[in-house]
C-alpha positions in Angstrom: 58.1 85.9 90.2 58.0 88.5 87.7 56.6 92.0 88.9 53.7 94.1 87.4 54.3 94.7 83.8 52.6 96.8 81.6 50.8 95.8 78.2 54.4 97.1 76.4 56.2 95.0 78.8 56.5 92.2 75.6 54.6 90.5 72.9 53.7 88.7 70.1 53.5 90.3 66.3 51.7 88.2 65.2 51.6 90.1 61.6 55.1 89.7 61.4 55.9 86.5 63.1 58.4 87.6 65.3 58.5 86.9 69.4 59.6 89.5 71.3 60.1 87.5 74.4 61.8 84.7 73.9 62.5 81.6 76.6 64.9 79.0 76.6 63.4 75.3 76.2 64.7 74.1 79.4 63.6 77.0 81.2 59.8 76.9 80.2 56.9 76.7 82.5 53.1 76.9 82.7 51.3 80.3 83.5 47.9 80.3 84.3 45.3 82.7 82.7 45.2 84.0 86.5 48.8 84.9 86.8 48.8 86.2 83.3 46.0 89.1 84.8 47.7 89.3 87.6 51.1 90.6 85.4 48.8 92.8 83.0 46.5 94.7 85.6 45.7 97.6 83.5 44.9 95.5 80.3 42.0 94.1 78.6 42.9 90.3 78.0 41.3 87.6 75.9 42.0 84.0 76.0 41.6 80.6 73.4 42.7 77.2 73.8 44.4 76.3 71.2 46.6 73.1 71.5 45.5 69.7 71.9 47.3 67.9 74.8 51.0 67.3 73.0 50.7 63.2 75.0 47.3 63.2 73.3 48.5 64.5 70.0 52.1 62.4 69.7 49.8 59.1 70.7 46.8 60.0 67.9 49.0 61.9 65.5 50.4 58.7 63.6 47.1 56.9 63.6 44.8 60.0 62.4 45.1 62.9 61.8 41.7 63.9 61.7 40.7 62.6 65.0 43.4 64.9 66.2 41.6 67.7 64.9 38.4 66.5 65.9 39.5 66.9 69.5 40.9 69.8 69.1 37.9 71.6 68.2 36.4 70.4 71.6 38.6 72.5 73.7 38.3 69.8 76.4 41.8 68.4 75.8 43.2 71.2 75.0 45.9 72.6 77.0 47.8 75.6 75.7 46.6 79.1 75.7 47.1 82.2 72.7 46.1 85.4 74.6 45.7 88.8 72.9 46.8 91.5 75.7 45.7 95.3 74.6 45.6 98.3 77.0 43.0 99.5 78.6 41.4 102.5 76.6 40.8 106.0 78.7 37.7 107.0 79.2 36.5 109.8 77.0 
């Protein structure tokens, strides 16, 4: 496992569409939002689901594409996080 990182560790601009941390396809796994606080410890950090379940989706996809986004919108099937990771202002 990875060990503490700070919020400059790596990210995501998302302004310019660029990853700054990339991963190989066959080397990809899961990360809990847990784990994710657990690597950020000094940092506030804000999570969305935003992906409907991709066995879900490829099933429902070619029948509709609205009822994809239907469920979508209901967060309950969804299973991919986007998390916005920003240091911890001082205190003044």
């Amino acid at each position: 496992m990875v060990a503490d990182m700070d919020c400059g560790a790596f990210g995501v601009d998302v302004s310019r569409g660029s990853i700054l941390a990339v991963v190989s396809r066959n080397s990809f796994f899961g990360i809990r939002p847990a784990e994710i606080r657990e690597l950020f410890p000094g940092c506030q950090i804000q999570f969305r689901k935003i992906t409907l379940a991709p066995p879900i989706a490829r099933k429902l996809a070619p029948v509709s594409w609205g009822l994809c986004y239907l469920l979508e919108s209901l967060k309950i099937f969804n299973t991919h996080y986007l998390a916005a990771i920003r240091p911890l202002l001082p205190a003044p």
